[in-house]
N, C-alpha and C positions, 0 to 999 in steps of 0.2 A: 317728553310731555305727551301724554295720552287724551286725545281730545273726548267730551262726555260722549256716550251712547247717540244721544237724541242728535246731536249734531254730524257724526259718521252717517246714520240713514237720512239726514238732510243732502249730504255733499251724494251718496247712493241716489238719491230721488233724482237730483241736479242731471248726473250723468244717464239715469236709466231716462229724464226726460226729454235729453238730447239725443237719443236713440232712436227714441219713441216719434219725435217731433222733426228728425233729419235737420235740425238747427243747431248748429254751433255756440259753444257757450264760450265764458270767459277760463280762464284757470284758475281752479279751485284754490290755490295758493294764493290768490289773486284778493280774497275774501280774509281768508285766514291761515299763514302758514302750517302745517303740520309735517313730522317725520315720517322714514318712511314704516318704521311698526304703525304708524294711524292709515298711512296709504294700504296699505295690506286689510285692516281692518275695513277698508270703504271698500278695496276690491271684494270680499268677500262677502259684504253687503250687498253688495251688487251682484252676485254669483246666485247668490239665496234669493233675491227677487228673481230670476231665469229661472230655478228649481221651481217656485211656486207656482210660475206661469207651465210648468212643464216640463222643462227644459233636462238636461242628463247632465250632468259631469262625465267629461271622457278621457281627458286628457290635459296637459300642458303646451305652454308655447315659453320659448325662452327668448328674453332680448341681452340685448347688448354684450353678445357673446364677442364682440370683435374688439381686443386691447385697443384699438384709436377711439372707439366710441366709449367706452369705461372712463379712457383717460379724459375724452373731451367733456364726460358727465362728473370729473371727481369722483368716480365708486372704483372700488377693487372686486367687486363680485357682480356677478349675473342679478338679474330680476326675473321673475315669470309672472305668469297670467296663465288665466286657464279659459280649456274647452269646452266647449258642448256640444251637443249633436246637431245643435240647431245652426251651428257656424260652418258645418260639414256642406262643401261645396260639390256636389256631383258631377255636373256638365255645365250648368249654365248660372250665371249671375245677375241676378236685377240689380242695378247698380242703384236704382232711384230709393233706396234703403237705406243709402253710405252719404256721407257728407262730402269727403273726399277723400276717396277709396284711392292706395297707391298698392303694389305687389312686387313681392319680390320672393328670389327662387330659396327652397330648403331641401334638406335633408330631413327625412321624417322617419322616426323609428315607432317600431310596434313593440310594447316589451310582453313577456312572455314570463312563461313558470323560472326556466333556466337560462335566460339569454333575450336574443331581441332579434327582431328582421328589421331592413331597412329601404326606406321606398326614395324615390325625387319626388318633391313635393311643388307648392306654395303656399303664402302666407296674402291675407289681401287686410292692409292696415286700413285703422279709420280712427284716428285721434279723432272727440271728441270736443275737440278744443279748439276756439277759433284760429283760424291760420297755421293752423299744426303746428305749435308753440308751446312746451308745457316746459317744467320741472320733474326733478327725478321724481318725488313724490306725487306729482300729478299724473302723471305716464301710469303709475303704479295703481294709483286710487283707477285711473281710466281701464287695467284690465288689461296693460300693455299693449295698447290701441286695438287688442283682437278683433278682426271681425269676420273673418272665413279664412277657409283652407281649404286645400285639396291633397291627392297623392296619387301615385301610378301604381303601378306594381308591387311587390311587397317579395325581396331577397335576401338569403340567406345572409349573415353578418362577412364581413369581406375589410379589407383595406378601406378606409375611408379618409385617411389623412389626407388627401389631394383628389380628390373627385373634381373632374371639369364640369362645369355647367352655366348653362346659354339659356339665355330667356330672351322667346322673340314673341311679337305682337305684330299680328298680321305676316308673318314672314321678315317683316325685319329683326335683327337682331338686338333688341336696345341695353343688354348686359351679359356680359362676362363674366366668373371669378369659379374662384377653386374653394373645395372644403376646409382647405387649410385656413380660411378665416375665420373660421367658427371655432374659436377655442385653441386652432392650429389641429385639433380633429374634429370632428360633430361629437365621438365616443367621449369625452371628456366632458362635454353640455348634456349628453343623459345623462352621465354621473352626478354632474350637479342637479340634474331637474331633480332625481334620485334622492337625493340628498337635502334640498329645501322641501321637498314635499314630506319627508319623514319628521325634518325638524319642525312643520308648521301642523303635526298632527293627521295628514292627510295623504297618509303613503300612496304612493302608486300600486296601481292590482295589475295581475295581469291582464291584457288587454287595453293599456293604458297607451294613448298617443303622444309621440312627443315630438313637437318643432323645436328640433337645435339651435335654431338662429337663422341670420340671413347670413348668405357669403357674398350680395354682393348690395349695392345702396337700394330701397325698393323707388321705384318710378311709379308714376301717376297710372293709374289703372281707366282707360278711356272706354265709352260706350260706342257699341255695336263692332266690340274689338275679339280677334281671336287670340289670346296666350298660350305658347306650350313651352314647357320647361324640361331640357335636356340633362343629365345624368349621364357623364361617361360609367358605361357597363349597367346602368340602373336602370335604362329605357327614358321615357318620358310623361309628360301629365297634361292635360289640355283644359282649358276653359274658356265659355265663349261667352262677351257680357252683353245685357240689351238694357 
């Protein structure tokens, strides 16, 4: 069931006004269920009000690359959402923008004319949604909870099945995990981003960003906090929030 036009840029207004307003709403499903081809449809509604205000298309972000979370949402394939230049995190974070901002560590590919580089990343989530509670299709309409990112360095392609990496705040270390979650390599989640972006009409170009996923659960993202994210062999990535 394809919900009318008029009502996709209504559920688009809903979330671009909890953006806007740092106020958590209800989930959209909440009102009126819809699939996920109508969620796709309200994400891209959503996208096209960003371009209006400015904003670039740059890239992608991919979730639920981890088979435990697939299986605990019922889906057998990935989701994405997309970027913008506006979500591009350089050094520092105003956190008072996010409702409740959590992060958690990536692997970030750059692709290219023949091939790709690859950096250590992060991802800094911000459901839309009161009490970070949605459905598959709400997640999807919300944009894949995007709301910033970052990356270090940018490396020639390499092994990446088993990448270590450590994400600490303030010098503590509050998570662990390996590349091997993502997919069981991150190289298999560009193929899909690859791949839903051609089937949804909207290929990726060279110079296109792509978050593979998370490899490890993301944590609450706290103010006047330092994050840096470690990469066995990839270096690392820093961000400090106020």
């Amino acid at each position: 069931m394809t919900k009318p036009v008029t009502d996709i840029a209504v559920f688009a207004e809903i979330l671009e006004g909890a953006v806007r307003d740092v106020r958590a709403v209800p989930k959209l499903t909440d009102t009126e269920p819809f699939d996920g081809a109508t969620a796709y449809e309200i994400q891209r509604a959503g996208i096209a009000r960003r371009e209006r205000r400015g904003e670039r298309r740059i890239g992608v972000k991919m979730g639920f690359t981890s088979r435990a979370k697939m299986i605990q949402m019922g889906v057998d394939d990935v989701i994405w959402g997309q970027l913008t230049d506006a979500m591009l995190i350089e050094s520092t974070l105003d956190l008072s923008g996010l409702i409740h901002p959590r992060v958690e560590p990536e692997i970030v590919f750059l692709l290219g004319r023949d091939g790709f580089k690859v950096a250590v990343g992060f991802e800094v989530l911000d459901s839309r949604y009161e009490d970070f509670k949605f459905t598959l299709p709400d997640v999807i309409a919300d944009n894949a909870s995007a709301a910033g990112f970052g990356f270090g360095a940018w490396h020639e392609p390499r092994d990446l099945s088993n990448v270590g990496l450590v994400m600490e705040i303030d010098g503590r270390t509050v998570q662990t995990g390996s590349s091997a979650a993502i997919l069981g390599d991150p190289v298999r989640s560009l193929r899909a981003a690859v791949r839903l972006a051609r089937d949804a009409g909207t290929p990726l170009e060279p110079g296109s960003i792509i978050l593979a996923g998370a490899a490890t659960a993301a944590v609450p993202l706290p103010k006047d906090a330092h994050v840096r994210v470690t990469g066995a062999g990839l270096g690392s990535v820093e961000v400090t929030t106020k």
